[in-house]
C-alpha positions as CSV (number, residue, x, y, z in Angstrom):
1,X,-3.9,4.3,15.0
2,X,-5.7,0.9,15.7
3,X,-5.7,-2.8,15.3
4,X,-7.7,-5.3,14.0
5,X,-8.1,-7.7,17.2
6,X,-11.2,-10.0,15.2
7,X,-12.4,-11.4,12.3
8,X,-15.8,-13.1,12.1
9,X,-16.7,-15.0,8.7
10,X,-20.4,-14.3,7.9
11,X,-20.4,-15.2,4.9
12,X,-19.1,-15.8,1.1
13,X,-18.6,-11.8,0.9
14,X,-19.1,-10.2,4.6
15,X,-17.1,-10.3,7.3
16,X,-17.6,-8.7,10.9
17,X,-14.5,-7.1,12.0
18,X,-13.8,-6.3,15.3
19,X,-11.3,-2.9,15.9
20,X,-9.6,-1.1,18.6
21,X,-8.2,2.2,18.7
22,X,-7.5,5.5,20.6
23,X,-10.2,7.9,21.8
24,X,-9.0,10.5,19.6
25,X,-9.5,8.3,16.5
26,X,-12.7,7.5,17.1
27,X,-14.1,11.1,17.9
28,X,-12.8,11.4,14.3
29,X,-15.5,9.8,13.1
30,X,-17.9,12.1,15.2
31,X,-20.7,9.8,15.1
32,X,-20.7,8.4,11.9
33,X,-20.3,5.0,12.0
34,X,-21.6,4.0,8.4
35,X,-19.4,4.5,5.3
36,X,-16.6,3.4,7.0
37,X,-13.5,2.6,5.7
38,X,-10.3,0.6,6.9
39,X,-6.8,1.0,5.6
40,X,-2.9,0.5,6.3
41,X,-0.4,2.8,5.2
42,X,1.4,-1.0,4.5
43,X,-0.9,-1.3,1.5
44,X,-0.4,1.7,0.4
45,X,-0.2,1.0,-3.7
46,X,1.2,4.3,-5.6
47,X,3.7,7.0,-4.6
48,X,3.8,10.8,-4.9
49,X,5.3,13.6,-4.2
50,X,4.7,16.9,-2.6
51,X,5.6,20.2,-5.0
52,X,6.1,23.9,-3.7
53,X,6.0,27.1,-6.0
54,X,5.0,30.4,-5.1
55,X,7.2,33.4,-3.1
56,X,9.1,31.2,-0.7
57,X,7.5,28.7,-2.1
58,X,4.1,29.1,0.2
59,X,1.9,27.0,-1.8
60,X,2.6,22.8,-1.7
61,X,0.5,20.6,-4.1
62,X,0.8,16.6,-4.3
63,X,1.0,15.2,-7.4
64,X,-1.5,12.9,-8.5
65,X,0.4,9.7,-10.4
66,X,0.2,8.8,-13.7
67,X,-1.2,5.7,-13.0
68,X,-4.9,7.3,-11.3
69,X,-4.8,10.5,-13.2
70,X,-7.2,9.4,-15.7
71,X,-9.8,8.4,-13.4
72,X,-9.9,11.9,-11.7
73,X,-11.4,15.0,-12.9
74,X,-12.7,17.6,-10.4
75,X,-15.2,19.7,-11.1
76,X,-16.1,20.3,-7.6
77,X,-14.7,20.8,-4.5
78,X,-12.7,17.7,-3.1
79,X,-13.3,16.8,0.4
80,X,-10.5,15.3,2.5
81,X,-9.0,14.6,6.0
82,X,-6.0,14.8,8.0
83,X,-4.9,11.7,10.4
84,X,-2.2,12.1,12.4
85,X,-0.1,9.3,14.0
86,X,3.4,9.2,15.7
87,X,5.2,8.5,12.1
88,X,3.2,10.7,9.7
89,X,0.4,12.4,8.7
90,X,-2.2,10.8,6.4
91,X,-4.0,13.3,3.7
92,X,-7.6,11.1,2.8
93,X,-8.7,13.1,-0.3
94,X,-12.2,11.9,-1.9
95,X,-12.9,13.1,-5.4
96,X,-15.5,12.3,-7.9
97,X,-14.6,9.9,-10.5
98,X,-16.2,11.3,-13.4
């Protein structure tokens, strides 16, 4: 993961932030460096949990709380990520609100 190492004040609502991390994290990214977006699994708001069914119960699904569930309906396909550190892995999943 990385660190936040400094935060400039440019104004009423923006801020530059200065952040260091790995190699590895950053060829995550592979060259996009707009749409960023920071996070810490310390802020982390809503809790879940991970469900198997199938034969030998192959197939895992998370849950999506209660409290989010009405803000997401899928009518596509959901895009998402997998970050990996030394304590877990981090599923990013981005679907449509509406």
């Amino acid at each position: 993961m990385g660190k936040i190492i400094d935060i400039l004040n440019k104004s009423n609502d923006k801020f530059a932030v200065k952040v260091e991390f790995d190699k590895k994290y950053f060829d995550n990214l592979r060259g996009n460096l707009n749409k960023v977006n920071l996070f810490s699994v310390e802020v982390f708001e809503y809790n879940s949990r991970v469900v198997s069914s199938g034969k030998n119960n192959s197939s895992k699904y998370f849950l999506i709380p209660n409290q989010i569930s009405y803000e997401v309906f899928a009518r596509e396909d959901i895009s998402y990520s997998v970050i990996e550190d030394n304590l877990n892995l981090i599923f990013i999943f981005a679907v449509n609100k509406y």
